[in-house]
Every structure is written in C-alpha cells, then in structure tokens.
N, C-alpha and C positions, 0 to 999 in steps of 0.2 A: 271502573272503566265505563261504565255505565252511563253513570251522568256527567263526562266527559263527554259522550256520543250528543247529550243532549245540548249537552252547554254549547257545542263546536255546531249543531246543527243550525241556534236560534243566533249563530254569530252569523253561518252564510248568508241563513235567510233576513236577518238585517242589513246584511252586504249588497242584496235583491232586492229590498224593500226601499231602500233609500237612493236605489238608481245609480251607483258610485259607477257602472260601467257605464256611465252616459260622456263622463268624462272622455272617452275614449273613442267616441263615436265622432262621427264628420259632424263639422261644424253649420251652422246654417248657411256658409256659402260651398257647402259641402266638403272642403276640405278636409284629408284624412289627414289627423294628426298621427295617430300610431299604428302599426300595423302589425305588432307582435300579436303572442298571446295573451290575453287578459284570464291573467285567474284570481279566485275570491280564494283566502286564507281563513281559515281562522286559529286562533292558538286558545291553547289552556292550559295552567301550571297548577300543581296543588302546594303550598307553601310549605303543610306540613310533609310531606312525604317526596317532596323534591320533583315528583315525577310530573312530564308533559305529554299533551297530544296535539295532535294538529289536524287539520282536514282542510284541502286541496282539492276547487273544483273551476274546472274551467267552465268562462262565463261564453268566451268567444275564441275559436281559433285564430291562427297567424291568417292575415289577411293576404 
C-alpha cells in the first residue's frame, strides 16, 4: 500500500506541476468559465493483484 501512497502522490503533484487548473480559471477577458469544484485525481491499479487506490484533492473550491 505503500508505494501506492507514492505513486498517487507524484500523480497530484504532476497534476500541479503542469498547471491543468489553469484551465479552469477566468480567461484573459476575465470570464469565468466554471464555477464548480476543481479536484485533482489520481488512480492506481496493481495488475497482478486486482487491487486500486485513488487520492482525491481539491485544487479550488465552488466558486
């Protein structure tokens, strides 16, 4: 479970690293395109052992 923790860590922080909530942010004539929650995901499967985990962190609340 361990490295599950790691793997699902280096998934958000490239979630953060690559700016994907920019998307989501007002535009340069400031327009809000979405106003939900924005959350980062990430998943992980082991193939041989069927088993998943996930980790679920909000980037920005509902606006």
């Amino acid at each position: 479970m361990l490295e599950f923790e790691s793997a699902l860590k280096k998934e958000i922080k490239q979630i953060k690293d690559k700016n994907y909530i920019s998307r989501f942010l007002p535009d340069i004539a400031g327009q809000i395109r979405y106003t939900g929650k924005v959350l980062a995901v990430g998943l992980t499967y082991d193939r041989q052992t069927k088993q998943h985990c996930c980790l679920i962190e909000t980037l920005r609340e509902a606006m």
